[in-house]
C-alpha positions in Angstrom: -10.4 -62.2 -11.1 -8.1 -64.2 -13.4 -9.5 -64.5 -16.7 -7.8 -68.0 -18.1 -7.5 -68.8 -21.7 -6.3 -72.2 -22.0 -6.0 -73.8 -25.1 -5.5 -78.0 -25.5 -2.4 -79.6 -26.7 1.1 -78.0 -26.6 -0.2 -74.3 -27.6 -0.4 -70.8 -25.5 -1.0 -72.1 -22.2 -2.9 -69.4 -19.4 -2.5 -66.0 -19.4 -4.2 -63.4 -17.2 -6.1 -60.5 -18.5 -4.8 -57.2 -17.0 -7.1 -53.9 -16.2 -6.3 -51.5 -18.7 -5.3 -47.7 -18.1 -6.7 -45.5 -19.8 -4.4 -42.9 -18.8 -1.5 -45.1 -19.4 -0.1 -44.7 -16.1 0.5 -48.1 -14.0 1.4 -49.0 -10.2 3.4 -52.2 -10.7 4.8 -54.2 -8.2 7.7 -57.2 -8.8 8.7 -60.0 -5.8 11.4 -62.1 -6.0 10.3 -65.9 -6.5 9.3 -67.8 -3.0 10.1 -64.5 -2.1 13.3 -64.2 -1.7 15.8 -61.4 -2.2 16.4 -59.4 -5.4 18.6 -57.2 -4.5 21.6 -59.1 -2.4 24.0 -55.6 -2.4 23.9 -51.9 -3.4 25.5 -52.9 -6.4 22.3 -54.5 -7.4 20.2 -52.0 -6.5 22.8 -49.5 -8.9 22.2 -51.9 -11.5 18.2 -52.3 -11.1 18.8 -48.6 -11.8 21.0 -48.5 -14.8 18.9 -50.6 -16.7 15.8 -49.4 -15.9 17.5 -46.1 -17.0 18.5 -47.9 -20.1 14.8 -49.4 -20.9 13.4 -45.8 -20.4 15.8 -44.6 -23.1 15.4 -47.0 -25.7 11.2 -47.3 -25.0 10.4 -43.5 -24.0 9.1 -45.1 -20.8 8.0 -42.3 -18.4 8.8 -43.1 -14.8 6.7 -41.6 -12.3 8.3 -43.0 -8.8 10.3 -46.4 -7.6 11.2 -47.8 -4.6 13.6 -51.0 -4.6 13.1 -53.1 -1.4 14.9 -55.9 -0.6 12.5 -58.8 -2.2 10.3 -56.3 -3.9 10.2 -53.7 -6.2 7.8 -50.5 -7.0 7.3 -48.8 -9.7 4.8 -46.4 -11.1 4.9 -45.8 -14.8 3.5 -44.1 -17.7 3.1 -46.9 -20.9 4.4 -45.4 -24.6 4.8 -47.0 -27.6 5.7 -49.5 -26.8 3.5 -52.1 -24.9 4.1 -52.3 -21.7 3.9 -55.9 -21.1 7.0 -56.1 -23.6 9.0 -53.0 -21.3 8.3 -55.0 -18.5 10.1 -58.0 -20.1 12.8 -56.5 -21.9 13.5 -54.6 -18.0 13.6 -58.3 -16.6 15.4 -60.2 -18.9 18.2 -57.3 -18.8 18.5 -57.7 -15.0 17.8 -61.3 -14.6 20.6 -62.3 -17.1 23.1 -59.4 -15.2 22.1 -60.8 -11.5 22.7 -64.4 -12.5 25.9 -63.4 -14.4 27.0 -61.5 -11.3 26.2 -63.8 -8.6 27.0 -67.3 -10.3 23.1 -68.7 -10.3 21.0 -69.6 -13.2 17.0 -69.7 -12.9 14.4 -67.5 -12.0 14.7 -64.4 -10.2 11.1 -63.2 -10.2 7.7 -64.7 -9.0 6.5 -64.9 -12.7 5.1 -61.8 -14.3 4.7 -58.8 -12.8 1.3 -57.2 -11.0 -0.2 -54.0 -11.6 -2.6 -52.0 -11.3 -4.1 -49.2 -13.6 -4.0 -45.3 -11.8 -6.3 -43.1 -13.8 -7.0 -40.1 -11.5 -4.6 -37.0 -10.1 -5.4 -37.9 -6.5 -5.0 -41.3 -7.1 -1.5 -40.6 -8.6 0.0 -38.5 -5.7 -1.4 -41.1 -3.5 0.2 -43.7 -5.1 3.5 -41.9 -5.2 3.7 -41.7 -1.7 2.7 -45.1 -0.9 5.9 -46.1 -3.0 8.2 -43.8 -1.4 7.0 -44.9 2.1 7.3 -48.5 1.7 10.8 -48.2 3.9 8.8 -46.7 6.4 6.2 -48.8 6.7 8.7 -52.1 6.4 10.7 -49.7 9.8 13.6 -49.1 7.1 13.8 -45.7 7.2 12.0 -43.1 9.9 11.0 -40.8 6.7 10.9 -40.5 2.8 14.2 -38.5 2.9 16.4 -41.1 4.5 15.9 -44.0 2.2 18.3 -43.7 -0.9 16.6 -46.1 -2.8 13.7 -44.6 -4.4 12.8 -42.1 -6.8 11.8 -39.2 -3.5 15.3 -37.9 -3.3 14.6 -36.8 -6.9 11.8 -34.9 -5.9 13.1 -33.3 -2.7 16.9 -32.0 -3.9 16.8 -33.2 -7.6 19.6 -35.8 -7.3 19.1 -39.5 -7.5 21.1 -42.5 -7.2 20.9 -42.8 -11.3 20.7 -39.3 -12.2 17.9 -38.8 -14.8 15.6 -41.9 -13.9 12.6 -39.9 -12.3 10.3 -37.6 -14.5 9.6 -35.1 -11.5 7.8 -32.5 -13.4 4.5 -34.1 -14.1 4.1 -34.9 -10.4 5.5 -31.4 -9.5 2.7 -30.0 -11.4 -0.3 -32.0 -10.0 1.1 -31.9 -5.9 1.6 -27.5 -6.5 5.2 -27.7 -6.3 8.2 -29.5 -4.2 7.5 -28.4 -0.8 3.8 -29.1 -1.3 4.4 -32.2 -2.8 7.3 -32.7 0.4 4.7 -31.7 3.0 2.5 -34.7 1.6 4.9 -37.1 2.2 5.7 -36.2 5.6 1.5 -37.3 6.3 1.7 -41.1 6.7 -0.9 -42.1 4.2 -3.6 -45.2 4.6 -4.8 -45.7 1.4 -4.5 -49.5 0.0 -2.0 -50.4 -3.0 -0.5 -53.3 -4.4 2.0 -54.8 -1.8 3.7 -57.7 -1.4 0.5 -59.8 0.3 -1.3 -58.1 -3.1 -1.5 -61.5 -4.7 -3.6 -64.4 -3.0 -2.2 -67.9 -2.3 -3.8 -70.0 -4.5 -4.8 -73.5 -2.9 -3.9 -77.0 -4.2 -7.3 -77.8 -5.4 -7.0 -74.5 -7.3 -3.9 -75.0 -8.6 -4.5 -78.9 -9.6 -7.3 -77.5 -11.8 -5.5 -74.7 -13.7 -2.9 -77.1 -14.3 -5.5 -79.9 -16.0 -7.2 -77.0 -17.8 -3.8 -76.5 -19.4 -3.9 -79.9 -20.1 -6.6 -80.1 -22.1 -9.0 -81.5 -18.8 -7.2 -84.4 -18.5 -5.2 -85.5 -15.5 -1.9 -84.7 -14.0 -0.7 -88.2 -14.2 -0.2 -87.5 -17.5 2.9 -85.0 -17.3 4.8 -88.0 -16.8 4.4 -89.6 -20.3 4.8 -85.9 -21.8 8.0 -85.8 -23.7 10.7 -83.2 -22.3 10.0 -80.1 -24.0 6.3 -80.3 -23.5 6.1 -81.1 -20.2 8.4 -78.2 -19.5 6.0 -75.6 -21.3 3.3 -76.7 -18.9 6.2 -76.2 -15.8 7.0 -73.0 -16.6 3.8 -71.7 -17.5 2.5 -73.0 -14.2 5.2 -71.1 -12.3 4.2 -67.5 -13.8 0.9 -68.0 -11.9 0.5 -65.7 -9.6 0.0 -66.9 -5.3 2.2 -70.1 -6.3 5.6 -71.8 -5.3 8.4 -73.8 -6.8 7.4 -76.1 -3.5 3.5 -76.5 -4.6 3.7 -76.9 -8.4 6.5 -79.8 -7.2 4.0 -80.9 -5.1 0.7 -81.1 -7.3 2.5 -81.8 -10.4 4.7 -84.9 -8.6 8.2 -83.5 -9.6 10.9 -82.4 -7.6 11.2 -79.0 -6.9 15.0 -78.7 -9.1 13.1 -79.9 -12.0 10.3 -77.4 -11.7 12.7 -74.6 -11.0 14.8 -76.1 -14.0 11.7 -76.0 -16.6 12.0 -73.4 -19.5 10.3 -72.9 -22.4 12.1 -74.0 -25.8 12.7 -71.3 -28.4 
């Protein structure tokens, strides 16, 4: 359920309360915005890689499994110091500002913050593992775990991954009995229910008009229009990190073009 703090005027506008892990260990999933692609080439994909390699080594982050789709990516990860909330964003501002460099585009890459989901059992973990490593599978990518070179599983099965270093197999190892035990449990399709990318509910107009005056203090839309600039974008942006929303329905409800809201940033 999303737990809104809102606060009147031009202060911290909503955030969502996340389920904390009391193991530390998270299933996080990350969509492009509207959906669309994150990864347009393998070079992408190599460079997802190399700074997610480059976040664990600055944060100690411990990386249990990934899988990079085409709109979507998976990850299952271990928090440290380091609050994970802030990995996250130092991880998506490092690719964000490297794919826009890259591919001549400025704007958002991702649909707002990312969704996770706290994994605080053994059995829980390997099943989670697997259900990251056979998203190609289930998305008719790849006929089995071993054939897909984007994830973490080819670190598991020979040791060798695109990024070399990236995985932390030996924790997983050490739960599943070994690498053919943990090998033979990937080759059972499993059924259990994860975070995917229908995890997070559309939210409807009616819902969306009423976060949007709650940010305003209870007062109507109409009155973005009079806000000055800066303000106005703050309430934009903030809108857009809300999860089950689109550039097309904040435009919509808020009575902006859809440029302007994909335009909106917040001011330093």
């Amino acid at each position: 359920m999303l737990v809104r703090q809102y606060h009147r005027g031009d202060g911290p506008v909503p955030r969502y309360a996340r389920l904390r892990s009391e193991s530390g260990i998270y299933h996080i999933m990350w969509r492009g915005v509207n959906r669309q692609k994150i990864f347009l080439h393998d070079d992408d994909r190599i460079g997802f890689l190399e700074k997610l390699s480059a976040v664990k080594s600055r944060t100690d982050l411990q990386i249990y499994a990934y899988c990079l789709m085409s709109n979507h990516v998976h990850l299952l990860v271990k928090e440290q110091a380091e609050p994970l909330g802030t990995t996250m964003k130092r991880l998506g501002t490092s690719y964000v500002q490297w794919y826009n460099q890259r591919h001549d585009r400025v704007g958002h890459l991702f649909q707002g913050r990312y969704v996770s989901e706290p994994v605080e059992d053994e059995r829980y973990l390997l099943a989670a593992t697997r259900y990251i490593h056979q998203n190609p599978i289930k998305a008719g990518l790849s006929r089995n775990c071993g054939t897909y070179p984007w994830s973490s599983f080819p670190a598991y099965k020979s040791g060798q991954e695109i990024c070399t270093g990236t995985t932390d197999v030996q924790f997983i190892l050490e739960i599943a009995g070994g690498r053919q035990a943990l090998i033979s449990y990937h080759e059972q399709l499993g059924d259990e229910e994860f975070l995917d990318i229908e995890s997070v509910s559309r939210v409807s107009d009616a819902e969306l008009r009423e976060i949007i005056e709650e940010m305003l203090g209870g007062v109507s839309l109409s009155v973005l229009r009079d806000m000055n600039p800066q303000a106005r974008d703050q309430v934009l942006y903030q809108a857009k990190a809300i999860p089950g929303t689109s550039l097309r329905q904040i435009a919509r409800i808020a009575g902006f073009s859809k440029s302007a809201v994909e335009r909106a940033r917040l001011m330093e």
